[in-house]
C-alpha positions in Angstrom: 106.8 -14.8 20.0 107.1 -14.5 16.4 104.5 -15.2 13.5 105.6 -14.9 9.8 102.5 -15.5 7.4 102.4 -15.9 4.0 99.5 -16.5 1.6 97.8 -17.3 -1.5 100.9 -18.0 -3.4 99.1 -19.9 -6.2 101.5 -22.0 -6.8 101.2 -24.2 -10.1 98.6 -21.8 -11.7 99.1 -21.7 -15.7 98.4 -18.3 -16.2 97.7 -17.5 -20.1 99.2 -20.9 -20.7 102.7 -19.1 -20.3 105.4 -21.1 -18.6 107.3 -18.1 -17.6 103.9 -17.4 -15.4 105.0 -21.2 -14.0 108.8 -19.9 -13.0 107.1 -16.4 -11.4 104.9 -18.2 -8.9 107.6 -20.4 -7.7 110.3 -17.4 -7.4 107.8 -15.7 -5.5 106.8 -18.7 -3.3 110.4 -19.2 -2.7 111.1 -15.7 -2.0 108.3 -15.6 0.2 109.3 -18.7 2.3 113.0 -17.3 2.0 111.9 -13.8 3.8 109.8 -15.5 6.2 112.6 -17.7 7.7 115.0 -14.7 7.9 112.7 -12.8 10.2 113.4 -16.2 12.5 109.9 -17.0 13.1 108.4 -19.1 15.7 105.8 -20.6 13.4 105.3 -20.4 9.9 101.6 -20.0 8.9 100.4 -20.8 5.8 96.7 -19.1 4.8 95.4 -21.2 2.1 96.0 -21.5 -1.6 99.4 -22.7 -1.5 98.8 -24.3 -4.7 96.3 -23.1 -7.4 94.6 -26.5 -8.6 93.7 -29.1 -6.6 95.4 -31.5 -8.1 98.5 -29.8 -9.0 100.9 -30.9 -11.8 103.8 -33.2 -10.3 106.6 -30.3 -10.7 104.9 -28.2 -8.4 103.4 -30.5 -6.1 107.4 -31.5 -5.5 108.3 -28.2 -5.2 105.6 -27.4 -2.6 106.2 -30.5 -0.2 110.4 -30.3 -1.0 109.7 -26.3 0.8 108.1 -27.4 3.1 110.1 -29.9 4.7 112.6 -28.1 4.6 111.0 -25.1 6.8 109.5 -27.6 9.3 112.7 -29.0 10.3 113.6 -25.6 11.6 110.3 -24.3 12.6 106.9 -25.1 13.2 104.5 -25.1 9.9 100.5 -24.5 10.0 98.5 -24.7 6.7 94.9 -23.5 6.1 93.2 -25.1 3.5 92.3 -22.6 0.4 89.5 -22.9 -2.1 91.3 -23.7 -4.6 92.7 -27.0 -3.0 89.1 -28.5 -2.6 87.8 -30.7 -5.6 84.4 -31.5 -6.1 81.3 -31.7 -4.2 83.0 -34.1 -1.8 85.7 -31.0 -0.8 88.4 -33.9 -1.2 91.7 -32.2 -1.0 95.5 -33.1 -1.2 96.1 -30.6 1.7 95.6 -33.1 4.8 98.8 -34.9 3.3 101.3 -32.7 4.2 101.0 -33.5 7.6 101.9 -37.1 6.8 105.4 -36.1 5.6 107.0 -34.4 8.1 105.8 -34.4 12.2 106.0 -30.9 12.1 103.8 -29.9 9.6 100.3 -29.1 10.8 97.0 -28.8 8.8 93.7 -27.2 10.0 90.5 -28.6 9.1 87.0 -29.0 10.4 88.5 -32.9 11.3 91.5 -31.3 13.0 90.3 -27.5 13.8 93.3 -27.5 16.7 96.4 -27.1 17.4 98.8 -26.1 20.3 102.3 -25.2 19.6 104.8 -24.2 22.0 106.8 -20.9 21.1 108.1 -18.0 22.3 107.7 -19.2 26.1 103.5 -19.8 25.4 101.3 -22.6 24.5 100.1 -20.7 21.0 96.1 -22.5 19.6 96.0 -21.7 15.4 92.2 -22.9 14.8 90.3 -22.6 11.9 89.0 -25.3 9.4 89.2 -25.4 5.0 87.6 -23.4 3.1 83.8 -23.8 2.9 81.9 -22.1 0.4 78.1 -22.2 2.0 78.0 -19.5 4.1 75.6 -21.0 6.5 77.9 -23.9 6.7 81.2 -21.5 7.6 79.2 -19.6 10.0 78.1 -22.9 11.8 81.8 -24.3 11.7 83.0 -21.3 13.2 80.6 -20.7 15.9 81.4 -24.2 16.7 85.4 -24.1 16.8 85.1 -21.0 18.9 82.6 -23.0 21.5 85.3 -25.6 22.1 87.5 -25.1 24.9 90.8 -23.4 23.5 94.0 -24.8 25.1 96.4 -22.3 23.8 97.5 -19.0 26.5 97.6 -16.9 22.9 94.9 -18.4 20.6 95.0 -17.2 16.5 91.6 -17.9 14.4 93.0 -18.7 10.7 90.6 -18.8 7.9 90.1 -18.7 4.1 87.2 -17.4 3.6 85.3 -14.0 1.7 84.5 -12.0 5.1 81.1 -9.8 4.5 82.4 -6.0 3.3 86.1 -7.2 1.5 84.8 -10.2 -1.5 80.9 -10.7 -2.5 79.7 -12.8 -2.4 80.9 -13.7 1.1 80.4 -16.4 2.9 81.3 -15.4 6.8 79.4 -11.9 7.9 80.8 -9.3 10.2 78.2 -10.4 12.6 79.0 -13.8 13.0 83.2 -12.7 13.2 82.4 -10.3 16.0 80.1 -13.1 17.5 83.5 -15.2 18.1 86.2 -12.5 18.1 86.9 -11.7 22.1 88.1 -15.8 21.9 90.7 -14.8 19.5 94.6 -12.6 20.4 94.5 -12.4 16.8 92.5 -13.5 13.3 94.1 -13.8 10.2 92.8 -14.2 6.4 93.8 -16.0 3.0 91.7 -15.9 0.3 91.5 -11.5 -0.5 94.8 -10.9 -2.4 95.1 -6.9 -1.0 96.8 -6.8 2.3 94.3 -5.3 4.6 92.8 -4.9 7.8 89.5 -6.2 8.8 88.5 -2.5 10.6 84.9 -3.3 11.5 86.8 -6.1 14.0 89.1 -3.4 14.9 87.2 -2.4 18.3 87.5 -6.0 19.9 90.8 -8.0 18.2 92.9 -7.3 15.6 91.8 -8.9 11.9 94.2 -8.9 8.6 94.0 -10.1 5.4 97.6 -11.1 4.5 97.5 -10.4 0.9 99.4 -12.6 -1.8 102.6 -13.1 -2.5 102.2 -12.9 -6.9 99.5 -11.3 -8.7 96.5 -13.8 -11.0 95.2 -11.2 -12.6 95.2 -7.1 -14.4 93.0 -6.8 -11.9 95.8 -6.8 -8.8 98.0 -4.9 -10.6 98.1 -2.0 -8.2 98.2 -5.0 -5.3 101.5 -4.7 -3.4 103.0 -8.3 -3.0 104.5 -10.2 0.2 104.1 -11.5 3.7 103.3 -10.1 7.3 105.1 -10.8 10.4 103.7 -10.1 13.5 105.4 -10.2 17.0 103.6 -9.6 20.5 101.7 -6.5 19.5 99.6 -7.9 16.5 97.7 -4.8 16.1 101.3 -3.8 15.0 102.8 -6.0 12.0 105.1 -5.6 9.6 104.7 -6.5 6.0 107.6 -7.6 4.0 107.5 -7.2 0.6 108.2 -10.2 -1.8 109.8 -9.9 -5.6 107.1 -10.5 -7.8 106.5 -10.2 -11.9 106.1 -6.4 -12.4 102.4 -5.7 -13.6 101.0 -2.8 -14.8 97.4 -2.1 -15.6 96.9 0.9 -18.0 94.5 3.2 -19.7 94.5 5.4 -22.8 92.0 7.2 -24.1 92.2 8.5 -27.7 89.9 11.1 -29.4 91.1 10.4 -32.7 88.6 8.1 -35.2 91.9 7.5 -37.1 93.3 3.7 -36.7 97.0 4.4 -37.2 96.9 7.3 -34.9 95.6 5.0 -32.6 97.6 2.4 -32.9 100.4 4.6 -32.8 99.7 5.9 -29.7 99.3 2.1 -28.3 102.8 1.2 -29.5 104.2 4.4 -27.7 102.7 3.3 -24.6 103.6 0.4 -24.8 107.7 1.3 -25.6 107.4 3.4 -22.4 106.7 0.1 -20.3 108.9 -2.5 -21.8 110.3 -2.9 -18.6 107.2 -4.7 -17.4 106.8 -8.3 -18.2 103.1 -8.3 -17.8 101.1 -5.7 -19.1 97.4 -4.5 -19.9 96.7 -1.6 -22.4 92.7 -1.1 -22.3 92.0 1.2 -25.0 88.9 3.8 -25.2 88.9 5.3 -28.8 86.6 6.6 -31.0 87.9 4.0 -34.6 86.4 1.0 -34.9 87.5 -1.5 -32.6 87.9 -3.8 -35.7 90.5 -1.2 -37.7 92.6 -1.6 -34.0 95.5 -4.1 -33.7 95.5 -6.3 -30.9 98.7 -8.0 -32.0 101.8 -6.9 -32.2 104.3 -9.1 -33.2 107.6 -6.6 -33.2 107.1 -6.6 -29.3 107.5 -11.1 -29.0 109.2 -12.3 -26.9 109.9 -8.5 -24.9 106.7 -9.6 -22.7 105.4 -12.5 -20.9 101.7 -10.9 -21.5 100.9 -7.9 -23.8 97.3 -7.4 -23.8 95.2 -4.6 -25.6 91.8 -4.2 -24.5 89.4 -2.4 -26.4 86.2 -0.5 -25.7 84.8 2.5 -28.9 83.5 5.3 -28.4 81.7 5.2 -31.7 78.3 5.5 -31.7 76.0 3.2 -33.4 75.4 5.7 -36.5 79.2 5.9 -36.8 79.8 2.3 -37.4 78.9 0.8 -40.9 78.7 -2.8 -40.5 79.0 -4.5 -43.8 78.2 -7.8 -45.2 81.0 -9.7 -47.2 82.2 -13.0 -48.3 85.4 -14.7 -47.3 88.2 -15.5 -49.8 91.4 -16.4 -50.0 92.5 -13.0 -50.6 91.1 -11.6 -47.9 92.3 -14.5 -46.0 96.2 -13.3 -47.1 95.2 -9.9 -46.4 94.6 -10.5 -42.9 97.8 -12.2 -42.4 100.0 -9.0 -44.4 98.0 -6.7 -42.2 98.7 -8.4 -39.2 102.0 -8.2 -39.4 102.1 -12.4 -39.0 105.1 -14.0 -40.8 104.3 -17.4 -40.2 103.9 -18.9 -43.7 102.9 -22.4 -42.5 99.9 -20.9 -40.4 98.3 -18.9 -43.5 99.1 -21.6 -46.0 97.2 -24.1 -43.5 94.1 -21.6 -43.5 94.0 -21.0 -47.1 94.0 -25.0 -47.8 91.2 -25.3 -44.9 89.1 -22.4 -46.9 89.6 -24.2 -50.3 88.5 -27.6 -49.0 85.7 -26.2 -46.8 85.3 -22.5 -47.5 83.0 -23.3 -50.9 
């Protein structure tokens, strides 16, 4: 038997507002699905947050279902349900749909917790149910799936939830995991974007977080990207890594009080990674963070995201804060210093100050 898993792909999610964030997750998404079927998997498994919104935008939504179809007339699907596909306090979700469109597409909720494929030579049970966010609520749902009678010979517990230990707040414990876990071959996770193993489950069945397959935020920078494919021995898989947006996280600290020296330095850091399309400067310096540019419009268009954090040193004694009035000289000033060359903006906000400013 083989088991090719992919996660979290996000699809849809308007990152910044940039479109180009749009065209990452679906090149991912597609890379990911792309990788999966080349391992020649007996199921595909799908851990939740397939899309990012739960009513995704039309393109997407198309995109999603059009991939889909196409893998389950060659194999098998199963889809968790992620948080981000349930709306509202009446967890409605588009999710259940999917298995409307093609026979063999199968979704797992607490309606339909599971389901018995045949692959591999062995009646295989996925169960799990969508993402529930009370913990007492997910512990209950669990103990309750587990409880039934599972039909399969090799049974896989698939969830999307925060597990006690890897996302606070969570809302299933350790406890209540290895309450259920000798009825499981094998438990798998959505929902923690680091590939990982659940170690404290370790000692009874294996446990994995899956990871994603493209990064939402600075904060997963260092996150590798991609899928897991496990065959007979799942406490020995294989991760495949997926082509996603390179990101890069980065600190500098400055001594210097002086605000072209630091800016300066921010420019040459950031000419040494132009060959990452998504990238985070956060700045510790001893200027002013108001004599710092956070803009800088030579680099346009090189980047899909260019952002410069900044935290000062500066103590409150070395900081003179000081009272003035707008006008619509400072008002041009701002816009020379900048750097901006879009006339039409700072004529705009010069006739906005003139009709409102007094």
């Amino acid at each position: 038997m083989k088991l090719a898993c992919v996660s979290d792909c996000h699809m849809g999610y308007r990152h910044r507002f940039k479109t180009q964030r749009l065209r990452d997750y679906e090149a991912a998404f597609n890379d990911a699905v792309g990788k999966a079927m080349e391992s020649e998997p007996d199921v595909v498994l799908f851990l939740g947050d397939l899309v990012h919104h739960s009513r995704p935008d039309p393109v997407t939504l198309r995109a999603v279902i059009k991939k889909l179809i196409e893998v389950a007339q060659k194999k098998p699907v199963v889809l968790c349900i992620g948080n981000h596909e349930i709306e509202g306090h009446l967890s409605t979700t588009y999710a259940p749909i999917y298995s409307d469109v093609h026979g063999n597409i199968h979704v797992l909720s607490s309606e339909n917790p599971h389901v018995v494929i045949e692959a591999g030579g062995r009646k295989i049970g996925f169960h799990g149910f969508e993402f529930m966010r009370s913990r007492e609520r997910a512990e209950e749902m669990l103990s309750r799936i587990s409880g039934d009678d599972l039909k399969g010979e090799v049974n896989i517990l698939c969830l999307h939830q925060a597990v006690e230990r890897y996302l606070e707040p969570h809302d299933v414990s350790i406890r209540s995991l290895r309450d259920v876990a000798q009825k499981y071959n094998l438990i798998l996770l959505g929902h923690v974007h680091k590939r990982q193993k659940i170690a404290e489950l370790e000692d009874i069945t294996p446990a994995y977080y899956v990871g994603s397959t493209e990064r939402i935020s600075f904060n997963e920078a260092e996150n590798p990207t991609g899928i897991a494919i496990f065959g007979d021995d799942f406490r020995n898989p294989s991760f495949v890594g997926v082509e996603s947006a390179a990101m890069k996280n980065l600190k500098l600290k400055v001594e210097s009080a002086n605000p072209e020296e630091v800016n300066s330095k921010i420019r040459s850091v950031v000419d040494a990674n132009r060959d990452c399309k998504l990238l985070r400067v956060e700045v510790d310096c001893k200027a002013s963070p108001s004599e710092i540019s956070r803009d800088f419009p030579e680099y346009s268009g090189q980047f899909t995201i260019l952002d410069i954090a900044l935290s000062s040193q500066a103590g409150e004694s070395d900081l003179q804060m000081e009272k003035t009035s707008l006008s619509e000289g400072m008002i041009r000033e701002y816009f020379q210093k900048t750097g901006s060359k879009d006339k039409d903006l700072e004529e705009t906000c010069v006739r906005l100050f003139q009709k409102y400013g007094g």
